[in-house]
C-alpha positions as CSV (number, residue, x, y, z in Angstrom):
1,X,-115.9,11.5,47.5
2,X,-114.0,8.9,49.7
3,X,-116.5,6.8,52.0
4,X,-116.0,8.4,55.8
5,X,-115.5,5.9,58.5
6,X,-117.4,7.3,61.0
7,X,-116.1,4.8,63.7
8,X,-112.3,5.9,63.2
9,X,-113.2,9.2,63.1
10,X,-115.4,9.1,66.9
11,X,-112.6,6.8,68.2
12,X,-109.9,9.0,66.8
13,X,-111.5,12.4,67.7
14,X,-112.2,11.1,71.5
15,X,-109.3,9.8,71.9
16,X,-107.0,12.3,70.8
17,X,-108.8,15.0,73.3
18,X,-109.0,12.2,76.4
19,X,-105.1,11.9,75.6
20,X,-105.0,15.8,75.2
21,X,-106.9,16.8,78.1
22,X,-105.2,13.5,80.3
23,X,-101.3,15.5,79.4
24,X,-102.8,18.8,80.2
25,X,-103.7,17.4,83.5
26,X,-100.5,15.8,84.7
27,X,-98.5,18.2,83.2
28,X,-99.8,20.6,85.1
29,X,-99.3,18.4,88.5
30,X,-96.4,17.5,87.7
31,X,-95.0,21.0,87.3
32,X,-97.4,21.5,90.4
33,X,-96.2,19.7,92.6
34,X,-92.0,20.4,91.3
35,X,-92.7,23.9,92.3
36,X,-94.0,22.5,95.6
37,X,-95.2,25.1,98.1
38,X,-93.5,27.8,97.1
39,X,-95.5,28.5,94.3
40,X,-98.7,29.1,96.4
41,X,-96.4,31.1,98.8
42,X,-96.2,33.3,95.8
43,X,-99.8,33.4,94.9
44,X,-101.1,34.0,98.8
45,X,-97.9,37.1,99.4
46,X,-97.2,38.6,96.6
47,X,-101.2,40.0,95.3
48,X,-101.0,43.2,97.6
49,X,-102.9,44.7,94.9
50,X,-105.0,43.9,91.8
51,X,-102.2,44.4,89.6
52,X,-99.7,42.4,91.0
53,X,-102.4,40.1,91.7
54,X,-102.7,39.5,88.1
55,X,-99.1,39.4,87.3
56,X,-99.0,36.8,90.5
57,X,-102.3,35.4,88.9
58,X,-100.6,35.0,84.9
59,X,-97.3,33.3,86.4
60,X,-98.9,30.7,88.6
61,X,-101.3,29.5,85.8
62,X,-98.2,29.5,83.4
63,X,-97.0,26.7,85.3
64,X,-99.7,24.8,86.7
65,X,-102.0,25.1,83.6
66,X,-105.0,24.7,85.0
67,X,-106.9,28.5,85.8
68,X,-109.7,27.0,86.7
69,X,-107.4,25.3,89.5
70,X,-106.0,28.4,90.5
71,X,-109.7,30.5,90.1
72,X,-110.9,27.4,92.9
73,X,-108.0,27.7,95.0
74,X,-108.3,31.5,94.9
75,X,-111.9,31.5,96.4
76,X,-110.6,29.1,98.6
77,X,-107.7,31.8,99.8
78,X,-111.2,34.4,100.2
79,X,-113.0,32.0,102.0
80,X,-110.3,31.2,104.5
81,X,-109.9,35.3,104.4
82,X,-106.0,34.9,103.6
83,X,-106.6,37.1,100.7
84,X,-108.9,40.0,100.5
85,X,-111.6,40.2,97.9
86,X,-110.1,43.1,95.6
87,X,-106.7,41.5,95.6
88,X,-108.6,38.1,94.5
89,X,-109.9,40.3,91.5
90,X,-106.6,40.5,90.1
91,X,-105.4,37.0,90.3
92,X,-109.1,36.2,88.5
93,X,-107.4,37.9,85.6
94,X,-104.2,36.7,85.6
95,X,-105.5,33.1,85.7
96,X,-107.2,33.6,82.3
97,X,-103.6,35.1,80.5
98,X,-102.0,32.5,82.2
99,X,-103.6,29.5,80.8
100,X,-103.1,31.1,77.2
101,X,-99.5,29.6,77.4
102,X,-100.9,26.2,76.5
103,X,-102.3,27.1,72.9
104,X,-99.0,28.9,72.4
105,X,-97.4,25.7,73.0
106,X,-100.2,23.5,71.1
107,X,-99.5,26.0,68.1
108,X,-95.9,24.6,68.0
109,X,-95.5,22.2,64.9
110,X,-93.7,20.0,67.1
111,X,-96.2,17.2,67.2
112,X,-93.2,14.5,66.3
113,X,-91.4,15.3,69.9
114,X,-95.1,13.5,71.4
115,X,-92.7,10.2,71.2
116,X,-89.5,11.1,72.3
117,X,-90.7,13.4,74.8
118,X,-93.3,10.6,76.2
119,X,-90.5,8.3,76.5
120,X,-88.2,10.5,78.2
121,X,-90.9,11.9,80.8
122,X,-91.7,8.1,81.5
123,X,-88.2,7.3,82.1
124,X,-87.5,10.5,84.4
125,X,-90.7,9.9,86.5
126,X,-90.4,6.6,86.9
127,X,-86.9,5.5,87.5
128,X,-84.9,8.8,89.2
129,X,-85.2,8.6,92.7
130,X,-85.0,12.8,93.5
131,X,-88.8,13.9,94.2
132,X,-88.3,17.0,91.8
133,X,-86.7,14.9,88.9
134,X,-89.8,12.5,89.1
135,X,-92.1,15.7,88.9
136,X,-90.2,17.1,86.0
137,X,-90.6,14.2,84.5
138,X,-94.1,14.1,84.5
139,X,-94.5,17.1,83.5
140,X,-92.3,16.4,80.1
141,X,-94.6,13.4,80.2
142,X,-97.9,15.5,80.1
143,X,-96.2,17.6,77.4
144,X,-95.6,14.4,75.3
145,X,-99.3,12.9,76.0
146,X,-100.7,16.5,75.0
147,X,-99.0,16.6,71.5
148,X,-100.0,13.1,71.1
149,X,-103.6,13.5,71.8
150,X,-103.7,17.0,69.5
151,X,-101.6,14.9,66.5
152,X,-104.8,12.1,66.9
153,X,-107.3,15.0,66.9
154,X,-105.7,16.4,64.0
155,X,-105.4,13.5,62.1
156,X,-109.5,12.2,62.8
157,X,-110.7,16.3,61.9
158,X,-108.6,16.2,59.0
159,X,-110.9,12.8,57.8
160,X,-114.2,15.2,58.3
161,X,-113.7,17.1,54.8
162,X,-114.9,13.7,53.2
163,X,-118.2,14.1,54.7
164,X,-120.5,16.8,52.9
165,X,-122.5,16.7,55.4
166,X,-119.9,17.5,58.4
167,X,-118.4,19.8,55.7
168,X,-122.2,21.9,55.4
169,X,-122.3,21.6,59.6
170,X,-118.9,23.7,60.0
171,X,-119.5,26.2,57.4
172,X,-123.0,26.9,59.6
173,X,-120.9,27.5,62.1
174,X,-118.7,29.5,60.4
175,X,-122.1,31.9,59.7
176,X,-123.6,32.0,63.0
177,X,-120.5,32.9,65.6
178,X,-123.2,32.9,68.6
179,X,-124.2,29.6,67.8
180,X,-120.2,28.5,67.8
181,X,-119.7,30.4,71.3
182,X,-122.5,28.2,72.5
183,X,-120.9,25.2,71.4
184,X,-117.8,26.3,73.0
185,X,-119.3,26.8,76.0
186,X,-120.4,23.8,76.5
187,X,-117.7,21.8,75.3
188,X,-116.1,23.7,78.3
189,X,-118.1,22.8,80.4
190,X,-118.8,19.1,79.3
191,X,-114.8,18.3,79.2
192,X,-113.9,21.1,82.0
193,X,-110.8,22.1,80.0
194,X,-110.9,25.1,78.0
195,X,-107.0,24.4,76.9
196,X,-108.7,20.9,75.5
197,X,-111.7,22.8,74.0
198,X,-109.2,25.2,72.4
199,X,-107.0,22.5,70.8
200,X,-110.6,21.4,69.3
201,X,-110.8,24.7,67.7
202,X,-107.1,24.9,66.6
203,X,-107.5,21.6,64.8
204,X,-110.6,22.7,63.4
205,X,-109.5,26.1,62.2
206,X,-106.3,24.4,61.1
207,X,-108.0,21.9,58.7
208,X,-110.7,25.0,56.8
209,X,-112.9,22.9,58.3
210,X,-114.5,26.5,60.4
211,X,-113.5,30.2,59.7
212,X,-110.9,32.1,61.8
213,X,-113.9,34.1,62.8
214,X,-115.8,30.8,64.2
215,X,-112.6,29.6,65.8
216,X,-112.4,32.6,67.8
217,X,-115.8,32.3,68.7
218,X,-115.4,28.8,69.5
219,X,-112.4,30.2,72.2
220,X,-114.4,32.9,73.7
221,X,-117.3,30.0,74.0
222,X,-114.4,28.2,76.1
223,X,-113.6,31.3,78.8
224,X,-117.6,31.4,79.6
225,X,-117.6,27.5,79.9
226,X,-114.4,27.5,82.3
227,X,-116.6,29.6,84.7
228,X,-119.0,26.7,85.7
229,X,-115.8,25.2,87.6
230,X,-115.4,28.4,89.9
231,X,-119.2,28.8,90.4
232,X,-119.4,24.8,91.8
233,X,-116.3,25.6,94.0
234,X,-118.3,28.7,95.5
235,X,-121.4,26.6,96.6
236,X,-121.6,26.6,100.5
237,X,-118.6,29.6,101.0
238,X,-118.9,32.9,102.5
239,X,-120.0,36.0,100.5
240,X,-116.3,37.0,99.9
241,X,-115.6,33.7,98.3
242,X,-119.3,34.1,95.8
243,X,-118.2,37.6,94.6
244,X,-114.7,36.0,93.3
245,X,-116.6,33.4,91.2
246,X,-119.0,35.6,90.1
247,X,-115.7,37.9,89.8
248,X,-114.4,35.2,87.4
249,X,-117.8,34.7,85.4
250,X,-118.9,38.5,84.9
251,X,-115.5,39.6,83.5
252,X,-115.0,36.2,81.2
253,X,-118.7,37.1,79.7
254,X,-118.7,40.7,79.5
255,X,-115.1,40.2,77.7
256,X,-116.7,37.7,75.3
257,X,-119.7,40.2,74.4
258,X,-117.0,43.4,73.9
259,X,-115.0,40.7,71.4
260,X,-118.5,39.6,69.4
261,X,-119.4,43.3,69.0
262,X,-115.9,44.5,68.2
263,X,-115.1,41.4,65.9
264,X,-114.4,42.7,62.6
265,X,-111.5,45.0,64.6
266,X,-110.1,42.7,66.7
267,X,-109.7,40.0,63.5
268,X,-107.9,41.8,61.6
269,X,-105.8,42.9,64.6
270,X,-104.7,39.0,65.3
271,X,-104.3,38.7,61.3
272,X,-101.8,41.9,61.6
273,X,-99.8,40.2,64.9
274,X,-99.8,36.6,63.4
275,X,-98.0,34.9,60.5
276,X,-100.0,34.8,57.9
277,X,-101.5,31.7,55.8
278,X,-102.0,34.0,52.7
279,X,-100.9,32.0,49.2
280,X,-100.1,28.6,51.0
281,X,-101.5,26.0,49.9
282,X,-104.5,24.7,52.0
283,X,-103.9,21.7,54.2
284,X,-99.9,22.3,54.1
285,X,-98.0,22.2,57.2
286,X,-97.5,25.8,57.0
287,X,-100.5,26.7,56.3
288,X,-101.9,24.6,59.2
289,X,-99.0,26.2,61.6
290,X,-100.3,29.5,60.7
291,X,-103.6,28.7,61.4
292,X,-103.0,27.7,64.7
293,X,-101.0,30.7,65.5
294,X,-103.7,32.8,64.4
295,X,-106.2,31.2,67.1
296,X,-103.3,30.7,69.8
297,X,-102.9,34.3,69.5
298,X,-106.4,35.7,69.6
299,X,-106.8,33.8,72.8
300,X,-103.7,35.3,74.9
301,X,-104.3,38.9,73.0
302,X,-108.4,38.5,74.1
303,X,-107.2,37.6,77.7
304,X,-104.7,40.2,77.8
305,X,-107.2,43.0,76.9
306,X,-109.9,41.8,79.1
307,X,-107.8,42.0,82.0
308,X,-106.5,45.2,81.3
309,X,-109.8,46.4,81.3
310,X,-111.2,45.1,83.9
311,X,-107.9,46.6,86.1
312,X,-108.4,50.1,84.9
313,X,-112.1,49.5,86.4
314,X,-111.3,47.0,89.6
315,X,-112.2,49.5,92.0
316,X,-115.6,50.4,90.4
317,X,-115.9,46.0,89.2
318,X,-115.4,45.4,93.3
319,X,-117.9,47.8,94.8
320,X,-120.5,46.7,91.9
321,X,-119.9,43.3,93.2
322,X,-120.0,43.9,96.6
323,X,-123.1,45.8,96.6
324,X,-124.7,42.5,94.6
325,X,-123.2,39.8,96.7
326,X,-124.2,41.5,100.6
327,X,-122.4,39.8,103.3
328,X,-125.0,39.3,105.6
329,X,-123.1,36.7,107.9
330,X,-123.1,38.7,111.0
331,X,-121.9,35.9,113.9
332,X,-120.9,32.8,113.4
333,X,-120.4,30.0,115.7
334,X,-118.1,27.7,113.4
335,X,-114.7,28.4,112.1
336,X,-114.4,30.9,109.1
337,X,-110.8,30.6,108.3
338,X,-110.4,27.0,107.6
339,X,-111.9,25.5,103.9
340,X,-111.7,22.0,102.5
341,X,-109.9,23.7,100.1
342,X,-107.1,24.4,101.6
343,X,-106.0,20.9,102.2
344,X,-104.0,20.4,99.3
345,X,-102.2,23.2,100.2
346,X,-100.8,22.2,103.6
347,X,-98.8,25.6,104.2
348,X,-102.4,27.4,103.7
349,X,-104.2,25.1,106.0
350,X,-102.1,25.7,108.5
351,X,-102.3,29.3,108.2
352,X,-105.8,29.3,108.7
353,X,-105.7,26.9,111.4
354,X,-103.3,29.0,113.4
355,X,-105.7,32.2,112.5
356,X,-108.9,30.1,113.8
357,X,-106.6,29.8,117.2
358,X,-106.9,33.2,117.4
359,X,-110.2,33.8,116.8
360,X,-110.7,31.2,119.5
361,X,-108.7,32.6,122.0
362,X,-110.6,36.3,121.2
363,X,-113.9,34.4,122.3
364,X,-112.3,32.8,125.2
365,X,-111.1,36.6,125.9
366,X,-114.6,37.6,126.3
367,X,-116.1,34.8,127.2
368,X,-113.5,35.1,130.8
369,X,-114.9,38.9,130.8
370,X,-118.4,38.2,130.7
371,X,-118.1,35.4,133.3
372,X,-116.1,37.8,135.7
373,X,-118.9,40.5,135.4
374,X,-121.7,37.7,135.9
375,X,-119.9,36.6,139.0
376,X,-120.0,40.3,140.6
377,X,-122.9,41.3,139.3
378,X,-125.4,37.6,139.2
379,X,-128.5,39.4,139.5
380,X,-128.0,41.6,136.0
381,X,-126.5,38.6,133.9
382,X,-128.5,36.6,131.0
383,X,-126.6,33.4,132.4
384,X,-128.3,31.1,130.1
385,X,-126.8,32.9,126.9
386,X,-123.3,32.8,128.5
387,X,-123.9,29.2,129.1
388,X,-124.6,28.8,125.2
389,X,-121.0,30.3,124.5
390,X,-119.2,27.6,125.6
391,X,-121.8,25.4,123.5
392,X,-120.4,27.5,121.0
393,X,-116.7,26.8,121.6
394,X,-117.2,23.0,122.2
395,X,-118.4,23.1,118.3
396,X,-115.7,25.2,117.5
397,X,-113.3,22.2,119.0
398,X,-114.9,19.8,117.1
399,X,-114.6,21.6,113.9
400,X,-111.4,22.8,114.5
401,X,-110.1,18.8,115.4
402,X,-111.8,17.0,112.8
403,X,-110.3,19.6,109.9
404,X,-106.8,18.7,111.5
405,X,-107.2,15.6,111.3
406,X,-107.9,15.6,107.8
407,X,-104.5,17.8,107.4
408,X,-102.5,15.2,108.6
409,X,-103.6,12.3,106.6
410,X,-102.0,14.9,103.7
411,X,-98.7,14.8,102.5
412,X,-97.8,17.2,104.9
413,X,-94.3,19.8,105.4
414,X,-92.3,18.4,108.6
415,X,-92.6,21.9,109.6
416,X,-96.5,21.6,109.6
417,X,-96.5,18.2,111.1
418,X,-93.9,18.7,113.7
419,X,-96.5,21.1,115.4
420,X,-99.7,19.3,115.0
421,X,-99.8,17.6,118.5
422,X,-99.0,21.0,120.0
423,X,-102.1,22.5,117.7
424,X,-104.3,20.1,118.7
425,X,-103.1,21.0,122.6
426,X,-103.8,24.5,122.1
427,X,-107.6,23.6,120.6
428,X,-108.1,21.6,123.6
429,X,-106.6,24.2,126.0
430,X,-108.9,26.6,124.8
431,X,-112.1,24.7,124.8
432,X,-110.9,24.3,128.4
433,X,-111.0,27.7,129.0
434,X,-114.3,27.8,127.9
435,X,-114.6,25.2,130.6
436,X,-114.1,27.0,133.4
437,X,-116.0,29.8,132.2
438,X,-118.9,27.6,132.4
439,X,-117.8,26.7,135.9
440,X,-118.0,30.6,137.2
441,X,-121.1,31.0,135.2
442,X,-122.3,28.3,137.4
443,X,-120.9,30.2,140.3
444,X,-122.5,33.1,139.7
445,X,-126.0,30.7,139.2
446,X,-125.4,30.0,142.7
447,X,-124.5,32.7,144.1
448,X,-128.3,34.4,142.6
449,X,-130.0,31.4,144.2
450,X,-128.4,31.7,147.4
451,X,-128.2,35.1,147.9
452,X,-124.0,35.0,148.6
453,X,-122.9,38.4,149.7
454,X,-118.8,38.7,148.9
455,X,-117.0,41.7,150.4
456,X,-115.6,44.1,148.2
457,X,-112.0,42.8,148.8
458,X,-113.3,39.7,147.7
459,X,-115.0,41.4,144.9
460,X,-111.8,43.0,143.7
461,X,-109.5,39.8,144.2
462,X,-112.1,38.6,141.4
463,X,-111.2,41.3,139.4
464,X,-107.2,41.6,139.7
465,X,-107.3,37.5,138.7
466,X,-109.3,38.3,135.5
467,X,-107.3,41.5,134.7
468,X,-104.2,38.9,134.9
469,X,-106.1,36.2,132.5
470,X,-107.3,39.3,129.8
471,X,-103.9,40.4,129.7
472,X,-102.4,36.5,129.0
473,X,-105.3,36.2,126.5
474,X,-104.8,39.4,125.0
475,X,-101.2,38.5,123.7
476,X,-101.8,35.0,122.9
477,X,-104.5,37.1,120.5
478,X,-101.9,39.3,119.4
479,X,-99.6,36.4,118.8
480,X,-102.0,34.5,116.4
481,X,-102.3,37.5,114.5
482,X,-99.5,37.8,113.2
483,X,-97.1,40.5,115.5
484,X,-96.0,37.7,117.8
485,X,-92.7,38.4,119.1
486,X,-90.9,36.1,121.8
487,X,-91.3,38.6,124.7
488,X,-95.2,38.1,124.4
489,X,-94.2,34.1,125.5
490,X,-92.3,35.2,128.4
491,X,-94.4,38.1,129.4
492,X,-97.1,35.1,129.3
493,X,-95.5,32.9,131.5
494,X,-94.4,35.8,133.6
495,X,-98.4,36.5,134.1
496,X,-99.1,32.7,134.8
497,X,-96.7,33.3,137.7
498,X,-98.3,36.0,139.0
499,X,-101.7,34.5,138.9
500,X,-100.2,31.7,140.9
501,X,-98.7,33.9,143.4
502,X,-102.3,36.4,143.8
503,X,-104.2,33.0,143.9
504,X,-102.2,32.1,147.1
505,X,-102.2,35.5,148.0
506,X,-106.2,36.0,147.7
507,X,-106.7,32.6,149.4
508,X,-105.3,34.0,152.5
509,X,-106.6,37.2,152.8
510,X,-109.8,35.1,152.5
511,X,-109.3,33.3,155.3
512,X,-108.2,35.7,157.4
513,X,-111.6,37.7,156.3
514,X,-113.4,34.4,157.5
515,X,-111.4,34.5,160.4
516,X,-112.4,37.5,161.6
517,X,-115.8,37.1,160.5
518,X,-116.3,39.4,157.4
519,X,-116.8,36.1,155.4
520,X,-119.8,33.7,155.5
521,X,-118.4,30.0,155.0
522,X,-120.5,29.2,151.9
523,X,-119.9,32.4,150.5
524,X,-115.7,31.3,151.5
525,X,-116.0,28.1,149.8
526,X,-117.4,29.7,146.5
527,X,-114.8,32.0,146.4
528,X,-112.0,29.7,147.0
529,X,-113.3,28.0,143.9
530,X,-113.9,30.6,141.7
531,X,-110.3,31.5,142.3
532,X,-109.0,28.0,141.7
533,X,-111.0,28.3,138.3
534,X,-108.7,31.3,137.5
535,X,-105.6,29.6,138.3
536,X,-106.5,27.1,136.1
537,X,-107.4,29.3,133.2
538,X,-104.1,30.7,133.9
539,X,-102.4,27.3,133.2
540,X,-104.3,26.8,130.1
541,X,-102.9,30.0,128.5
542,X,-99.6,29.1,129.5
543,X,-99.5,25.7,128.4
544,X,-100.4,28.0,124.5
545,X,-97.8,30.3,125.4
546,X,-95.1,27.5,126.1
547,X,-96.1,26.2,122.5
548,X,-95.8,30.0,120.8
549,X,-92.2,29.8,122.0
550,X,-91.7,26.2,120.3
551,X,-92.2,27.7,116.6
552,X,-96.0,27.0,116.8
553,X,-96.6,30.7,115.6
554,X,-94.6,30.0,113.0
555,X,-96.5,27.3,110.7
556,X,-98.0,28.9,107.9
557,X,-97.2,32.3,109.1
558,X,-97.3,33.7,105.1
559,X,-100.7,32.0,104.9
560,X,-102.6,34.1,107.6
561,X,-105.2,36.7,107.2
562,X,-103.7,40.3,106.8
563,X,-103.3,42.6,110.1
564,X,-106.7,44.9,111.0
565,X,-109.1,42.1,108.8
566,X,-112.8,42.3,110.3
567,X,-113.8,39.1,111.5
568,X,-116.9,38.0,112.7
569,X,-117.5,37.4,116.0
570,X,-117.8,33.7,117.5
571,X,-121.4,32.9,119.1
572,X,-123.7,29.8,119.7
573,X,-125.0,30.7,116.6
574,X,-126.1,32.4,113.0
């Protein structure tokens, strides 16, 4: 028996998977960031249902390679609420077929392409001067650095049959397949690439080192360790966004137990679908490419089934998850849309941006109503809670701002950055609003203290100015919803018009009614300031519906949360 050299071996074997797991990584950003946005366009329209959600789910993963990139940017999609729960669900699936493609590829004998292909992704990325060439390029450069890293692996595994005792170690394994999911796991989890993990089984398998049987085990230990990834990114979110991890983690684990118990099946299954190494000689390159095959191919086939599965069920999987994962938010004072996230996908952010605008404008909308009723009514209103909702939307700005902010330090669209000044004008016109409402909340303070007495003309000019502000609100609502139409920007500005004109209008019908007497002067100069208020409201919403008209409405329109979505409401607090 040849002396092992242990050192060769650890250096060899930790290389080869850093190398492995460093292609894997900009392979997949490379191909990323080539198919630029219009990948995630995909992946936020086109999951209308679980189904197509995990067709969606399986193509995306094909070419970013990553699912436990796509599983975090999925519960990112549910927290932001651009993508319902149930539709999530089928995307969770897909992800897991989808990152199957990279053990068919690392089953390829094509291990003396690492070179070439290295040297040709290195000279693509670095010297064309077209954006997608450069990102092709380093995705042919992530597909050489992968086959590198898995020839290294190969080649420092293959050097473990010297060593009885290594030998002895494996052949446990091979005996005790929950003991080799374990180790799976938490290689998983350890190297947080189950592609990388799975290459370490292929190799392994490959060389007789471990049964087919363990190397299976080994890959269904590396879909329960993939899970940790989903269940960090779901720390802090919404219960939408907890059910999708968990989503991610129940089905990977419940798949894994259903293999174990139906094992002697399902083996013999992937030995029927997959060439077989029967009568070649041990160690030969065929032998070894069948090998690999074998395990390549019980990972997609596991994936497939589990997510066939788990669609027949969905609609029984989402109310069992629901009912375990309560949302119990109630109201919220912060922003619900927007998630950290998000960032990398600008199109997304600025979705959800544009769907916080609305929910902003909705609690404008009834923060303007409740203010009216305060002023008519003073005596009946709990002015110290409405005085706490523009608390509310002054946080709301501040959220709303700073998560901008950190958009446009992002490599951005033109089309997103082109509208950021006017976003950030439309946050600020709104907090304005809120504003003013504060002003005739201190009106109506007054007006209790004093004991003011307005007529009933007075009373109703109050009224007609708010009707004119709910209705501008109202659309600029509608509009951030997703059903704008340019008519609701001119029927906006039309409105501002008006409110101009009935301002003027009230004003002197007011001082005709002091004139004559009717009208106290404090009570006169109260309501000539209350009225001002509204006018100024009035400009506010017009200076939102002037940017509507720009293309505002537009950024990120795909990105936005679907039409009749509950939201919860916005208040000073949980």
């Amino acid at each position: 028996m040849e002396q092992v050299n242990w050192f060769d071996i650890i250096a060899g074997s930790l290389g080869g998977v850093a190398l492995l797991m460093y292609g894997i990584r900009i392979m997949g950003d490379g191909l990323e960031s080539a198919a630029g946005d219009a990948m995630r366009r995909i992946l936020a329209a086109l999951t209308r249902n679980a189904w197509m959600g995990c067709l969606v789910g399986t193509v995306v993963t094909g070419i970013v390679q990553s699912s436990s990139a796509i599983t975090v940017m999925t519960v990112g999609f549910v927290n932001a609420q651009l993508m319902t729960f149930r539709q999530a669900l089928g995307v969770i699936y897909g992800a897991n077929i989808g990152t199957t493609v990279t053990g068919q590829i690392m089953a390829f004998q094509i291990t003396e392409a690492a070179l070439p292909a290295i040297a040709l992704g290195f000279g693509m990325h670095f010297f064309a001067r077209r954006k997608v060439i450069k990102d092709i390029g380093q995705g042919i450069l992530g597909f050489g650095l992968l086959f590198l890293g898995l020839l290294l692996l190969k080649d420092s595994v293959t050097t473990l049959k010297d060593s009885p005792v290594m030998v002895r170690v494996f052949q446990d394994f091979s005996h005790n397949l929950v003991l080799a999911v374990l180790a799976g796991t938490f290689v998983t989890i350890c190297i947080q690439s189950s592609s990388a993990s799975l290459g370490i089984a292929m190799a392994l398998a490959a060389n007789n080192l471990i049964s087919l049987e363990a190397a299976i085990a080994l890959m269904l230990g590396d879909n329960i360790g993939t899970c940790i990834t989903a269940q960090l990114a779901s720390i802090g979110t919404h219960a939408t966004a907890r059910r999708t991890a968990w989503a991610h983690t129940i089905h990977n684990v419940v798949g894994v137990i259903l293999a174990l118990l139906l094992l002697k099946f399902f083996t013999p299954f992937i030995l029927m679908v997959s060439p077989s190494a029967e009568g070649l000689p041990v160690g030969s390159h065929a032998y070894q490419a069948a090998l690999q095959r074998q395990v390549a191919n019980s990972h997609t086939i596991f994936n497939v089934l589990d997510a066939v599965l788990f669609l027949i069920f969905n609609t029984y999987f989402a109310m069992f998850l629901e009912r375990m994962i309560p949302d119990r938010r109630g109201k919220v004072a912060g922003p619900v849309h927007i998630d950290t996230r998000l960032l990398d996908t600008p199109l997304a952010a600025a979705g959800a941006v544009i769907s916080e605008l609305g929910r902003m404008a909705r609690a404008c909308r009834g923060f303007v109503a409740r203010s009216t009723e305060a002023l008519i009514e003073p005596g009946r209103a709990d002015l110290e809670a409405l005085m706490a909702e523009d608390d509310a939307l002054d946080q709301f700005q501040e959220s709303l701002t700073s998560y901008v902010s950190e958009l446009m330090v992002r490599d951005i669209p033109d089309s997103v950055s082109a509208q950021v000044p006017a976003v950030l004008h439309v946050i600020n016109d709104l907090e304005r609003v809120g504003d003013h409402c504060k002003n005739l909340i201190e009106f109506a303070q007054q007006r209790r203290d004093d004991e003011l007495a307005w007529s009933p003309a007075a009373e109703k000019s109050v009224r007609d100015m708010a009707a004119l502000v709910d209705e501008m609100l109202g659309l600029t609502i509608q509009a951030f919803s997703g059903e704008y139409s340019p008519e609701m920007s001119a029927r906006i500005l039309e409105l501002e018009k008006r409110v101009d004109a009935e301002t003027e209008q009230a004003r002197f019908e007011h001082l005709e009614r002091a004139r004559t007497g009717e009208c106290l002067l404090a009570s006169g100069v109260l309501m000539l300031d209350t009225l001002s208020n509204y006018e100024k409201i009035g400009d506010h919403v017009r200076n939102i519906g002037r940017a509507m008209r720009d293309g505002l409405i537009k950024v990120g329109a795909e990105f936005q949360p679907r039409n009749g979505s509950e939201e919860p409401a916005l208040t000073a607090g949980d």
